[in-house]
C-alpha positions as CSV (number, residue, x, y, z in Angstrom):
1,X,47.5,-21.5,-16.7
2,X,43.9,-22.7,-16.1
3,X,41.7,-25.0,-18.2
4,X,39.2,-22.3,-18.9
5,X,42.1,-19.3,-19.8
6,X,42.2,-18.9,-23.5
7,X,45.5,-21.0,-25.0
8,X,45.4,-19.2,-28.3
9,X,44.4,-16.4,-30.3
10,X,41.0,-18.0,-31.7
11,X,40.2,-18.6,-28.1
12,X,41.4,-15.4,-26.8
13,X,38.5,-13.8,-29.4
14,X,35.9,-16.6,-28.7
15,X,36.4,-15.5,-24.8
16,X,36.5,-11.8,-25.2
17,X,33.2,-12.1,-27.6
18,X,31.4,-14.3,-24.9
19,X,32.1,-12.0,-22.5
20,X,30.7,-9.5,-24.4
21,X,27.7,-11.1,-25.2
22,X,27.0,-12.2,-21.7
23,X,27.2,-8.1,-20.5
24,X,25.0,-6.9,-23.2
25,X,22.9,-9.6,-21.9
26,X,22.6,-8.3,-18.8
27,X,22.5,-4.5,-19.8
28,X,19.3,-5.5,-21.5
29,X,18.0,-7.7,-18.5
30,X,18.6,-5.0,-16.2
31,X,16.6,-2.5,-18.6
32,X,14.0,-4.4,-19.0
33,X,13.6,-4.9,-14.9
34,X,13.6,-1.3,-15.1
35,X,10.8,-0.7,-17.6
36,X,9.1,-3.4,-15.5
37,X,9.5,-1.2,-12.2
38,X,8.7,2.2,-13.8
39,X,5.8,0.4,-15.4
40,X,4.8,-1.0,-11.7
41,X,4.9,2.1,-9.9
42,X,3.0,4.3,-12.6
43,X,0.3,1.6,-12.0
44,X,0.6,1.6,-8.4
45,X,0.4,5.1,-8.1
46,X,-3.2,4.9,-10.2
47,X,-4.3,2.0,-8.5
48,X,-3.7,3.7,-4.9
49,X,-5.2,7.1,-5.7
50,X,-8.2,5.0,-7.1
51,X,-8.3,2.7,-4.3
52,X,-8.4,6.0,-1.5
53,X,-11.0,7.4,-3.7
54,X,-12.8,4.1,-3.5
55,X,-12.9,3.8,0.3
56,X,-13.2,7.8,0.6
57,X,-16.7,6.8,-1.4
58,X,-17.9,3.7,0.8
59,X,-16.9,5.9,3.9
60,X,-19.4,8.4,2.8
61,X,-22.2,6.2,1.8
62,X,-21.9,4.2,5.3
63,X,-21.0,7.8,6.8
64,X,-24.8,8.9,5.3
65,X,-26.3,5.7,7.1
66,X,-24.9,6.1,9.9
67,X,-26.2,9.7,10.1
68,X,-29.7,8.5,9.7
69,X,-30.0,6.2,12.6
70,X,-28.0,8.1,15.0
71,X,-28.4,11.5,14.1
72,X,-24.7,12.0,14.8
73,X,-22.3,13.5,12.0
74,X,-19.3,11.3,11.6
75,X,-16.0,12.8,9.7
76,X,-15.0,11.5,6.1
77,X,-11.8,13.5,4.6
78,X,-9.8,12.1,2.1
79,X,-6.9,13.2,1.6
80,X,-6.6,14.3,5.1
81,X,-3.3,16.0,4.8
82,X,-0.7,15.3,1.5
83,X,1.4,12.5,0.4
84,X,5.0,11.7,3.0
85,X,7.4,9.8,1.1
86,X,10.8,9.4,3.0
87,X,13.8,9.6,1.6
88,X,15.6,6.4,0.0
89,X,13.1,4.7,-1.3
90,X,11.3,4.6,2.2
91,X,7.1,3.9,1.7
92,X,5.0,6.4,0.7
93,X,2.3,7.1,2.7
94,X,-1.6,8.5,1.7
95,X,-3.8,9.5,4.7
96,X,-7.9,9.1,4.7
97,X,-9.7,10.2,8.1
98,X,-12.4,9.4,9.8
99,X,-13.8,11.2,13.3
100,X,-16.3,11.2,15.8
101,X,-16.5,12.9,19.3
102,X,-13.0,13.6,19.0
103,X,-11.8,9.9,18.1
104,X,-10.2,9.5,14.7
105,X,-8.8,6.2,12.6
106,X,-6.5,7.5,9.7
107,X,-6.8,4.5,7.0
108,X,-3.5,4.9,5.3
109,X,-2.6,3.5,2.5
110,X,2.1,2.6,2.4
111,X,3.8,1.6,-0.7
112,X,7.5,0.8,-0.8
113,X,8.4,1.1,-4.4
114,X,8.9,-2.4,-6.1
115,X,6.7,-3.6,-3.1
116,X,3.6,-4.3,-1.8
117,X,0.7,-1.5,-0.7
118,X,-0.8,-2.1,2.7
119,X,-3.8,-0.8,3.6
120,X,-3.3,0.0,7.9
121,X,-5.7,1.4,10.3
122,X,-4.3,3.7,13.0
123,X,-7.1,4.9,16.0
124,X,-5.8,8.0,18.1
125,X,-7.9,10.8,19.8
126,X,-7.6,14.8,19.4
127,X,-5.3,14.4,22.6
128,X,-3.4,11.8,21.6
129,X,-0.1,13.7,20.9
130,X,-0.7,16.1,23.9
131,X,-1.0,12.9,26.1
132,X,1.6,11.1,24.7
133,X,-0.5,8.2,24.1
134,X,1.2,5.2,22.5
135,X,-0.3,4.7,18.9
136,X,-0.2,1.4,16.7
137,X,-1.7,1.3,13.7
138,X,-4.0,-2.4,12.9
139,X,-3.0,-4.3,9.7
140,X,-5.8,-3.7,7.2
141,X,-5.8,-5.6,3.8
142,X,-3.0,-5.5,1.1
143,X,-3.4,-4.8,-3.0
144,X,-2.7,-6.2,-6.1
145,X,-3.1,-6.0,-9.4
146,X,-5.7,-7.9,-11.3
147,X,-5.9,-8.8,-15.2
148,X,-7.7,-6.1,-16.3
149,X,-5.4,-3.3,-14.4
150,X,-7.8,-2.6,-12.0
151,X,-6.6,-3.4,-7.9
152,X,-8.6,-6.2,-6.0
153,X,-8.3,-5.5,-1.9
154,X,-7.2,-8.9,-0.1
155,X,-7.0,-10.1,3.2
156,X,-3.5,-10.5,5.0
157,X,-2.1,-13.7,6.7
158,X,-3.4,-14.6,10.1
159,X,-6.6,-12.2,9.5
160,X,-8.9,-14.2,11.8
161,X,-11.9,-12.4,9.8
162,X,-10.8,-14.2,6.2
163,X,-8.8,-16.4,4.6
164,X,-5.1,-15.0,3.7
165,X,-4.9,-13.7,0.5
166,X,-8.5,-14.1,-0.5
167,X,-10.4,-10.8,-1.6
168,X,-11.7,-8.3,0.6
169,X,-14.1,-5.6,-0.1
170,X,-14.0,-2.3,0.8
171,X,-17.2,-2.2,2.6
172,X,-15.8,-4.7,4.9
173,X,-12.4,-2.4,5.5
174,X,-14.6,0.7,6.3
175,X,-17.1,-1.8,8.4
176,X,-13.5,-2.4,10.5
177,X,-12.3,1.4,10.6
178,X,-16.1,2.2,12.0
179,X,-15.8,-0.3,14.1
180,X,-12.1,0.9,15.8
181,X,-13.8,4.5,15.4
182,X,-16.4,4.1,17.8
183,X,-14.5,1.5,20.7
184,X,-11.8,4.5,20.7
185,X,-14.8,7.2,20.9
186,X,-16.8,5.5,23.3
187,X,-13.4,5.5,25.3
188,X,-12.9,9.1,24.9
């Protein structure tokens, strides 16, 4: 018999009701995780709808300028097809386009639940999956959540355009997408 097994009755009860004690303990840490979590994700989900709105808005202002002093109509649709979550609590994924002369950047917004939401920026062309061309997406800016339950857009590590984790604006995430737009259309 071990030091820490109960010798007598007393002890047996003392051990069972620790026991006891120490699993309701849990049970109510693990709940309150959960309420955490559910809380998390109804607020991600806001924040992320807000945020695609957001850039969908700066998109069309700089989309109006644009049109202006070039004369050329450039593509803002937002969403530009629905929601794909995968399976197993894979990311889900919101799609915003932007096109010109048939070059395209999706800025896509991915959310893992619990985790993170990235903001990526993937350039293709209308022939793109006819030509089997080899898409990657560029790392954009990540979100999180500010006092006042509003999202604040940051930059990520080894950005070379800001300091990681400081804030980004939006304008400066469309100036990028632009940017991609037109190399991949001028390459068209």
């Amino acid at each position: 018999m071990s030091e820490q097994e109960p010798k007598d009755w007393d002890e047996l009860f003392d051990h069972f009701s620790l026991a006891e004690s120490r699993r309701t303990a849990e049970l109510q840490r693990q709940a309150h995780e959960a309420d955490a979590l559910r809380e998390f994700e109804a607020w991600c989900q806001i924040a992320i709808e807000r945020l695609m709105q957001d850039i969908k808005r700066v998109a069309l202002a700089r989309s109006a300028v644009f049109v202006e002093k070039t004369g050329r109509e450039l593509l803002v649709q937002y969403p530009s097809g629905p929601p794909i979550s995968t399976s197993r609590g894979g990311p889900e994924i919101r799609f915003l386009k932007l096109g010109i002369a048939g070059a395209q950047v999706h800025v896509y917004s991915s959310h893992a639940r619990g985790g993170l939401t990235h903001i990526h920026l993937l350039p293709s062309r209308s022939t793109s999956l006819r030509e089997n061309d080899r898409l990657v997406s560029e790392p954009g800016a990540f979100i999180v959540r500010r006092p006042d339950d509003d999202y604040e857009l940051r930059f990520l590590r080894g950005d070379p355009e800001g300091p990681a984790g400081t804030p980004m604006s939006i304008d400066v995430l469309i100036f990028r997408a632009f940017r991609l737009l037109f190399r991949w259309a001028e390459e068209a």
